[in-house]
Backbone atoms as SQL, in Angstrom:
CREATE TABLE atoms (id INTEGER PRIMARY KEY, chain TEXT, resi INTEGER, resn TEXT, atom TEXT, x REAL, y REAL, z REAL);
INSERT INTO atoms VALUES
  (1, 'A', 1, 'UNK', 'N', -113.719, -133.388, -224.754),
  (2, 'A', 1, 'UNK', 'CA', -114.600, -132.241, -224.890),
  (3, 'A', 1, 'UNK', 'C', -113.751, -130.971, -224.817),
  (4, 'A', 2, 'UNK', 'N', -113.907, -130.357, -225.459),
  (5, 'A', 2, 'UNK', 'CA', -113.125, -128.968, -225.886),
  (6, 'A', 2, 'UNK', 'C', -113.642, -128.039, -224.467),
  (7, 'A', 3, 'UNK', 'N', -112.683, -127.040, -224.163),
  (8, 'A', 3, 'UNK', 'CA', -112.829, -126.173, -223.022),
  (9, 'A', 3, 'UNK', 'C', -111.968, -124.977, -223.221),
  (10, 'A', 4, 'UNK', 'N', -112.696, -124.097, -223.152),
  (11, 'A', 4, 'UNK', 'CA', -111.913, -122.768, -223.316),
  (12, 'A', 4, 'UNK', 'C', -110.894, -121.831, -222.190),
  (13, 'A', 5, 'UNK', 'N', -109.918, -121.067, -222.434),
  (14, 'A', 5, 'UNK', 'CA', -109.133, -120.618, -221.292),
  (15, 'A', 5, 'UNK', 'C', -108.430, -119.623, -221.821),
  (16, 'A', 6, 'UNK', 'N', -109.233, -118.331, -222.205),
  (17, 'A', 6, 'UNK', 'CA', -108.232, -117.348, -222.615),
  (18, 'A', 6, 'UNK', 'C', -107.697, -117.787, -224.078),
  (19, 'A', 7, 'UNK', 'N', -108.838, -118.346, -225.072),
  (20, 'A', 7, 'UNK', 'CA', -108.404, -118.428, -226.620),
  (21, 'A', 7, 'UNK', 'C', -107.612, -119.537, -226.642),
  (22, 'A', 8, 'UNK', 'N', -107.219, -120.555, -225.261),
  (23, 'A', 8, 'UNK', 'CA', -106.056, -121.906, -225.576),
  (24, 'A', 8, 'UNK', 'C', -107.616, -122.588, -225.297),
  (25, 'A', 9, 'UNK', 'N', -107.305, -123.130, -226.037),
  (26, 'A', 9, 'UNK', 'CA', -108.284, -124.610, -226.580),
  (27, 'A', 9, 'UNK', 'C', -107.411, -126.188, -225.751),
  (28, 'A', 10, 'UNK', 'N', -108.473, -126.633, -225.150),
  (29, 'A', 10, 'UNK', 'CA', -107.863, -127.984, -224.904),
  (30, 'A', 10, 'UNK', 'C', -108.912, -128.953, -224.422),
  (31, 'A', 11, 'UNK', 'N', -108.829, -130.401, -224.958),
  (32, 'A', 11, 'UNK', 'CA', -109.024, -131.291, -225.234),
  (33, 'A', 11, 'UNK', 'C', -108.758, -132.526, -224.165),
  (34, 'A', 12, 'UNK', 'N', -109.616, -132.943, -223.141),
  (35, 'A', 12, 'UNK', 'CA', -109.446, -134.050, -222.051),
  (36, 'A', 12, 'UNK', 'C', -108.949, -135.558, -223.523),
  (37, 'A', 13, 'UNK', 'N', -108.398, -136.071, -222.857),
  (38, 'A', 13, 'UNK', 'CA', -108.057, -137.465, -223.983),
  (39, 'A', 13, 'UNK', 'C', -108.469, -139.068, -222.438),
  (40, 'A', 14, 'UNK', 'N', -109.381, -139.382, -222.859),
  (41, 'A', 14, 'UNK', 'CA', -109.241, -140.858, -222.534),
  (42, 'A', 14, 'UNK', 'C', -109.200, -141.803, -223.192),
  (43, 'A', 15, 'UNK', 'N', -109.335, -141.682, -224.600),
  (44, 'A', 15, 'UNK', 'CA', -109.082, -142.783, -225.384),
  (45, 'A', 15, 'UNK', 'C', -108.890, -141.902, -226.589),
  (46, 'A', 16, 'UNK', 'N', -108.520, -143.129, -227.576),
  (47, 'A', 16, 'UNK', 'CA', -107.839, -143.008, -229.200),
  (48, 'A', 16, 'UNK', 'C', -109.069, -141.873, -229.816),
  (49, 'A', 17, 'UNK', 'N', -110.244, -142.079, -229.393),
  (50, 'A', 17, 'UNK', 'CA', -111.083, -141.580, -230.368),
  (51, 'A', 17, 'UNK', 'C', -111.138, -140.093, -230.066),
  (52, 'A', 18, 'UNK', 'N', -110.461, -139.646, -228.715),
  (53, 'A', 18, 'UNK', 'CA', -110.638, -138.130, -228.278),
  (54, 'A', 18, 'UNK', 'C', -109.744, -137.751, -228.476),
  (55, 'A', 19, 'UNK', 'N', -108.239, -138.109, -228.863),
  (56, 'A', 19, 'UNK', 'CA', -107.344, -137.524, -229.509),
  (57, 'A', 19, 'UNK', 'C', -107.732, -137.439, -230.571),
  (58, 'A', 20, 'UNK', 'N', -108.492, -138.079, -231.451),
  (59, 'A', 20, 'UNK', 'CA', -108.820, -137.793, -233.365),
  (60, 'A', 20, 'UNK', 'C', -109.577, -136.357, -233.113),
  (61, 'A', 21, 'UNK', 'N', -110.547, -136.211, -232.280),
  (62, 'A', 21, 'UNK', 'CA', -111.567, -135.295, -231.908),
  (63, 'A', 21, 'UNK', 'C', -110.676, -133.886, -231.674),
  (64, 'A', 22, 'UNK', 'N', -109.481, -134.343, -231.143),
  (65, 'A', 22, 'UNK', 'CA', -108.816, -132.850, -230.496),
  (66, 'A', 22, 'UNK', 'C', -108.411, -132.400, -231.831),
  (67, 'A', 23, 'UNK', 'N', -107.730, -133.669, -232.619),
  (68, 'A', 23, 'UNK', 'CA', -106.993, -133.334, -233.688),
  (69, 'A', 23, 'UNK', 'C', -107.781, -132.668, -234.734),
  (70, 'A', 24, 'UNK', 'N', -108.746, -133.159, -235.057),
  (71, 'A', 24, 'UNK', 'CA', -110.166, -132.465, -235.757),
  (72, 'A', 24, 'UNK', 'C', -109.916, -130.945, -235.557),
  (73, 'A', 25, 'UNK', 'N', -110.660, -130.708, -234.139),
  (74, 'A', 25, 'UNK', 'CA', -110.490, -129.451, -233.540),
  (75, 'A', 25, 'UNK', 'C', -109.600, -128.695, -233.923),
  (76, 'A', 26, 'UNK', 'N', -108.032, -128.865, -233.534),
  (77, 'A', 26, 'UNK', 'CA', -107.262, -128.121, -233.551),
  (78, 'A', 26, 'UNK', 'C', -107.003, -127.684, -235.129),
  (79, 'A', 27, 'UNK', 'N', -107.340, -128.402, -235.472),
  (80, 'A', 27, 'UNK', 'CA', -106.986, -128.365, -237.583),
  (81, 'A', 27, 'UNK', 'C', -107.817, -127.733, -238.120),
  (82, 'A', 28, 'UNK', 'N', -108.897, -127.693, -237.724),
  (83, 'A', 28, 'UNK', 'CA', -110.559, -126.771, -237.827),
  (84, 'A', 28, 'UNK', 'C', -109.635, -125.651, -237.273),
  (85, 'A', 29, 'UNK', 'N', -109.362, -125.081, -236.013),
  (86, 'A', 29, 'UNK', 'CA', -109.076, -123.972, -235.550),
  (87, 'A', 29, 'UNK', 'C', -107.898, -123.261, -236.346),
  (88, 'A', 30, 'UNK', 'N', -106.897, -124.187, -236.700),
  (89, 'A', 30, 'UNK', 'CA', -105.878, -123.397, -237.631),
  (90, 'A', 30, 'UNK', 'C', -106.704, -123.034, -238.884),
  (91, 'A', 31, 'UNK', 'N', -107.527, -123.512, -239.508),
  (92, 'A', 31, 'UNK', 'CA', -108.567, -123.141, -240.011),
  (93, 'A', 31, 'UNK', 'C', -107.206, -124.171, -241.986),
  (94, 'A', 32, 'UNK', 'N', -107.223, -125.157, -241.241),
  (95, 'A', 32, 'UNK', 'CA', -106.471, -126.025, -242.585),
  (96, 'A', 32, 'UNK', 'C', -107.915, -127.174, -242.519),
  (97, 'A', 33, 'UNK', 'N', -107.508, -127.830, -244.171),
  (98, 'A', 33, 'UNK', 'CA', -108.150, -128.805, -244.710),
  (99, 'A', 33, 'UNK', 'C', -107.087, -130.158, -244.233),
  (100, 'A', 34, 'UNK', 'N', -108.178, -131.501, -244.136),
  (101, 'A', 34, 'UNK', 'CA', -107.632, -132.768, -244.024),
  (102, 'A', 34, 'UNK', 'C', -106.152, -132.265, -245.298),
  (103, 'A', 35, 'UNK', 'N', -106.513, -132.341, -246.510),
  (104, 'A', 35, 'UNK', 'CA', -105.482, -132.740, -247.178),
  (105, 'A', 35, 'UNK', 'C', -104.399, -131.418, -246.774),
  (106, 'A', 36, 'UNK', 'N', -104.625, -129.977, -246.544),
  (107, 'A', 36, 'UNK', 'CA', -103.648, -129.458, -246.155),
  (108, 'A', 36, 'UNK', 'C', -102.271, -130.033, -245.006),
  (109, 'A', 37, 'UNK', 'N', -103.183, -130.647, -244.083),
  (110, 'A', 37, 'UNK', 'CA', -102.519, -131.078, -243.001),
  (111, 'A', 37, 'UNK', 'C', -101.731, -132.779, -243.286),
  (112, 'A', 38, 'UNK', 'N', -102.105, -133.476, -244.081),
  (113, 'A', 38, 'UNK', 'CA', -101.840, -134.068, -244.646),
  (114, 'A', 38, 'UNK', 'C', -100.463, -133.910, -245.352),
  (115, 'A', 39, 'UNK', 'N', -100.297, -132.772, -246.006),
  (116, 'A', 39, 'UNK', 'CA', -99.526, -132.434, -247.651),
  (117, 'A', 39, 'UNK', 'C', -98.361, -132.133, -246.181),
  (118, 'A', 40, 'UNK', 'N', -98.669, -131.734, -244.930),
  (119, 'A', 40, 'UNK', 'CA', -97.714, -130.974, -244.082),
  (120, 'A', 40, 'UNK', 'C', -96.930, -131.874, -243.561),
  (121, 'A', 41, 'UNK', 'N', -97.731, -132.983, -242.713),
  (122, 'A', 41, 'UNK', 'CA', -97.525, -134.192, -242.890),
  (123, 'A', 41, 'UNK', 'C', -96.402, -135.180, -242.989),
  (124, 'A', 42, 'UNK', 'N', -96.807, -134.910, -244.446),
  (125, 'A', 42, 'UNK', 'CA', -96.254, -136.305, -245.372),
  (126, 'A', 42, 'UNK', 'C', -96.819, -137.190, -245.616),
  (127, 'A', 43, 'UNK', 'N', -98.253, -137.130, -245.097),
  (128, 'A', 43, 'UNK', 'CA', -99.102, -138.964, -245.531),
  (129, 'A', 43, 'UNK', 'C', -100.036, -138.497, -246.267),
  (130, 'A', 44, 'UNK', 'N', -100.660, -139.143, -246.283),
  (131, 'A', 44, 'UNK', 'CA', -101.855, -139.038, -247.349),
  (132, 'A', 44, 'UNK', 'C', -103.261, -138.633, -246.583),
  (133, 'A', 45, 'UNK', 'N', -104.327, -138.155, -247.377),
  (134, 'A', 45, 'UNK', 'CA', -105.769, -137.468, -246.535),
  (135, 'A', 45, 'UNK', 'C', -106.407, -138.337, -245.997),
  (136, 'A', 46, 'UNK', 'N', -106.411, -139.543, -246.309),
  (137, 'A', 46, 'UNK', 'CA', -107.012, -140.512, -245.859),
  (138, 'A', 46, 'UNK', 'C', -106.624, -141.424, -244.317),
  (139, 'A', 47, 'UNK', 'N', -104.987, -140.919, -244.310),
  (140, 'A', 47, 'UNK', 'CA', -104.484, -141.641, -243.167),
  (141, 'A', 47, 'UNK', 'C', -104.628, -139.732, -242.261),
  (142, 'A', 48, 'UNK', 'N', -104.453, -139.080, -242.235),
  (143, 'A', 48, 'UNK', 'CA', -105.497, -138.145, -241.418),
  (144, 'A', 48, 'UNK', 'C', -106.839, -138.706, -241.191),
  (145, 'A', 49, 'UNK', 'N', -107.771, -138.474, -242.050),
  (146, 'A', 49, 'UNK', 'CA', -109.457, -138.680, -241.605),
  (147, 'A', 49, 'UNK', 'C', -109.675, -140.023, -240.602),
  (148, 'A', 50, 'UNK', 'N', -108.427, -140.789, -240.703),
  (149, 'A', 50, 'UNK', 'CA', -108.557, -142.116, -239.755),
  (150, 'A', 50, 'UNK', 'C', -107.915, -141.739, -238.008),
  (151, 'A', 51, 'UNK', 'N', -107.299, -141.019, -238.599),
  (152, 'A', 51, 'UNK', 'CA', -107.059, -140.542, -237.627),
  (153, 'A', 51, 'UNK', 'C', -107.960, -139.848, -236.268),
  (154, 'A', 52, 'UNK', 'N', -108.140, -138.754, -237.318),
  (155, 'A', 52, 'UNK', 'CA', -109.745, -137.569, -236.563),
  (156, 'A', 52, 'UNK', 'C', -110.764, -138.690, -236.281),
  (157, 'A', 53, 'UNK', 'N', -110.639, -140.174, -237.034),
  (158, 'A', 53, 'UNK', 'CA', -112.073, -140.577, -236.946),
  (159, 'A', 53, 'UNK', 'C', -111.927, -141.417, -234.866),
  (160, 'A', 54, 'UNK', 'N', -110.355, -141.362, -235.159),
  (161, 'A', 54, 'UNK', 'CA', -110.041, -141.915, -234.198),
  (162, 'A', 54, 'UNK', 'C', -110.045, -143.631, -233.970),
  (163, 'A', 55, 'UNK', 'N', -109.844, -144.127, -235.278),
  (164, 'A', 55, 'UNK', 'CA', -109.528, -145.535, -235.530),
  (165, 'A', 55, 'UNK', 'C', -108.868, -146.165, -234.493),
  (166, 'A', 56, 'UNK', 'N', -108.659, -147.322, -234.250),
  (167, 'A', 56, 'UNK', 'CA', -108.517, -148.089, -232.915),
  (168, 'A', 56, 'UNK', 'C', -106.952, -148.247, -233.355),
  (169, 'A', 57, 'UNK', 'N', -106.402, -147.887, -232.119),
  (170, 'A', 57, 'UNK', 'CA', -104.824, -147.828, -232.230),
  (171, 'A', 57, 'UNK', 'C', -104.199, -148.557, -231.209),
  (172, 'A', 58, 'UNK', 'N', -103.888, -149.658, -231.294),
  (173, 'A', 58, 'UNK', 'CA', -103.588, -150.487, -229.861),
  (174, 'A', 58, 'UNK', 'C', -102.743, -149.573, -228.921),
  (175, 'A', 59, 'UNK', 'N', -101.377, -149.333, -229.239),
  (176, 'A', 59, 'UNK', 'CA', -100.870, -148.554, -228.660),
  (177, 'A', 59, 'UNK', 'C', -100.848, -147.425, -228.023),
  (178, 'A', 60, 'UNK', 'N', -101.765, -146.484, -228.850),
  (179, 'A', 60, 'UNK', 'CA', -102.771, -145.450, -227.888),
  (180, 'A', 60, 'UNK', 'C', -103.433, -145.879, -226.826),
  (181, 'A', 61, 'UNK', 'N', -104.439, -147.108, -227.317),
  (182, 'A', 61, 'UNK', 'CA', -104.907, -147.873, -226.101),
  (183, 'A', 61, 'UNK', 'C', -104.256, -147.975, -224.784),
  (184, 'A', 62, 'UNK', 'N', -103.140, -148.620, -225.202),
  (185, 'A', 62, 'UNK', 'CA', -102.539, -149.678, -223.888),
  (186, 'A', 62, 'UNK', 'C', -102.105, -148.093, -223.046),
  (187, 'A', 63, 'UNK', 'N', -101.040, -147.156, -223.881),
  (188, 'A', 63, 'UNK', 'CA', -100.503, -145.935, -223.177),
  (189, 'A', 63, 'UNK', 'C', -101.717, -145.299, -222.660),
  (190, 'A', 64, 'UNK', 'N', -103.285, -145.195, -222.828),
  (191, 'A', 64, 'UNK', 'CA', -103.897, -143.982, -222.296),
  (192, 'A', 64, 'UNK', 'C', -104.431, -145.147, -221.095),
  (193, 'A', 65, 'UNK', 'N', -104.443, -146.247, -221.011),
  (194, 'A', 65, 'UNK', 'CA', -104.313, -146.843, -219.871),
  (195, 'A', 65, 'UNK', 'C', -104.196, -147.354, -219.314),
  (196, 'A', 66, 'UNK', 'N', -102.394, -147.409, -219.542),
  (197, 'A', 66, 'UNK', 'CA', -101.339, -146.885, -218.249),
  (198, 'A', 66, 'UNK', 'C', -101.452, -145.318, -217.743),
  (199, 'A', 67, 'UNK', 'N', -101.631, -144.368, -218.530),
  (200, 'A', 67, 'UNK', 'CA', -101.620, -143.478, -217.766),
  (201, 'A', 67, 'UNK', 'C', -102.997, -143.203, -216.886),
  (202, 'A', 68, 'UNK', 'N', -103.918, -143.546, -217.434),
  (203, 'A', 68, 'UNK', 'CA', -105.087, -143.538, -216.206),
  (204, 'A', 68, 'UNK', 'C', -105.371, -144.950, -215.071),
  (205, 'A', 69, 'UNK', 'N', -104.815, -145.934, -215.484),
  (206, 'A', 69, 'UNK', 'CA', -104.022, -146.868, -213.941),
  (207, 'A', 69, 'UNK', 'C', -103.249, -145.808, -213.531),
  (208, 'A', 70, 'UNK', 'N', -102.107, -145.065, -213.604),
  (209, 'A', 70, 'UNK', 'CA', -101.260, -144.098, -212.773),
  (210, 'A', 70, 'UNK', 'C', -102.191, -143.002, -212.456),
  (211, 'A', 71, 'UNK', 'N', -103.566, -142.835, -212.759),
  (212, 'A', 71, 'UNK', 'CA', -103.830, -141.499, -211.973),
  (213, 'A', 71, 'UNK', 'C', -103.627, -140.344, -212.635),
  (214, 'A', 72, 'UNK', 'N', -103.199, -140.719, -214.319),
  (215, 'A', 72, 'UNK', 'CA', -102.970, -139.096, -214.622),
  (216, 'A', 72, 'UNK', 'C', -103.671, -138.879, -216.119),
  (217, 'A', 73, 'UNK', 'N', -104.230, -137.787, -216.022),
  (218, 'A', 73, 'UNK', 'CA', -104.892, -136.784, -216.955),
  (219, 'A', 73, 'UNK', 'C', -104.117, -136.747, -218.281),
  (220, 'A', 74, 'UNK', 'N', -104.311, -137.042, -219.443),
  (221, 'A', 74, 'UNK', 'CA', -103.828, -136.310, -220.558),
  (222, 'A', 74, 'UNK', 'C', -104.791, -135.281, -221.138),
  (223, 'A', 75, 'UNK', 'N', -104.272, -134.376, -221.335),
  (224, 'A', 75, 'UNK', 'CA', -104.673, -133.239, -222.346),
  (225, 'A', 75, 'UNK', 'C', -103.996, -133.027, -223.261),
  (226, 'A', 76, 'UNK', 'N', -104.904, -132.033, -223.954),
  (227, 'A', 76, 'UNK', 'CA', -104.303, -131.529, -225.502),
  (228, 'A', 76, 'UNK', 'C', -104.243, -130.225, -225.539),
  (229, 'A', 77, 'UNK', 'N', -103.196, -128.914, -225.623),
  (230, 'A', 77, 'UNK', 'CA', -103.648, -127.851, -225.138),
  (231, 'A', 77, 'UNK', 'C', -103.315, -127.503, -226.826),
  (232, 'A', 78, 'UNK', 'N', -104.076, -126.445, -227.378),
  (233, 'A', 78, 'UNK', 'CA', -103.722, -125.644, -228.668),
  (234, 'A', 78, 'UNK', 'C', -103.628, -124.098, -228.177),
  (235, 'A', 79, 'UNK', 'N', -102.723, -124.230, -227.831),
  (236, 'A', 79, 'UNK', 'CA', -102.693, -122.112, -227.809),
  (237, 'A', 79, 'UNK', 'C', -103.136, -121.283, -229.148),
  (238, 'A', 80, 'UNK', 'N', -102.880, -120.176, -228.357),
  (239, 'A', 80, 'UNK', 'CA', -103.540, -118.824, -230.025),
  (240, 'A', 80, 'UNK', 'C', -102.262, -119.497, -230.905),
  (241, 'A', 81, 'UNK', 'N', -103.043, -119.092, -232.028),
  (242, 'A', 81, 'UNK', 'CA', -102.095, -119.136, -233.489),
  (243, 'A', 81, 'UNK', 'C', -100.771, -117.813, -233.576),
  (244, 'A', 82, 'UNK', 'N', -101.252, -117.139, -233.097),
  (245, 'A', 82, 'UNK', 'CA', -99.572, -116.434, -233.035),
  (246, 'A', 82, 'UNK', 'C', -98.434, -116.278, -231.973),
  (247, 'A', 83, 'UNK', 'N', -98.711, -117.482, -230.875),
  (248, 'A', 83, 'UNK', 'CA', -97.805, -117.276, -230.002),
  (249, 'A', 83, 'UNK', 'C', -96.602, -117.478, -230.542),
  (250, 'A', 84, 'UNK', 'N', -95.769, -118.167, -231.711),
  (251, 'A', 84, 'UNK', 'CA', -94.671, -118.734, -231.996),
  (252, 'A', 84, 'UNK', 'C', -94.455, -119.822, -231.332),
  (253, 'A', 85, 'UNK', 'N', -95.196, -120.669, -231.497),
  (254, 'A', 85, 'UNK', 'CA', -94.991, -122.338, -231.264),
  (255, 'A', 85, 'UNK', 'C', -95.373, -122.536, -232.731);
């Protein structure tokens, strides 16, 4: 779920499907298209939208929990668009 802090945008992650959600978000907020982000990339629009859709990724799996067996939070932070990141 998206949460605001002074224009940085960020994104709680407990599973594969809330990283697609952040990723959504944040790509909406740069204010780009699937295929823009895509063309940036290097893959194709379709392996984005699976992405955002948050398709089942074992490895996301297993890593988001181990890190919540350890007790710890992932987030997604997107700062303003002109900090220079």
């Amino acid at each position: 779920m998206p949460t605001s802090d002074e224009a940085v945008r960020t994104w709680r992650v407990n599973a594969p499907a809330d990283l697609g959600r952040a990723l959504a978000g944040a790509r909406r907020s740069r204010g780009l298209s699937q295929d823009e982000l895509a063309t940036a990339l290097g893959v194709h629009r379709s392996y984005v939208a699976e992405l955002e859709a948050g398709s089942s990724v074992q490895m996301l799996e297993r890593l988001l929990r181990a890190f919540k067996r350890l007790g710890a939070e992932v987030e997604v932070r997107l700062p303003p668009a002109g900090d220079g990141r």
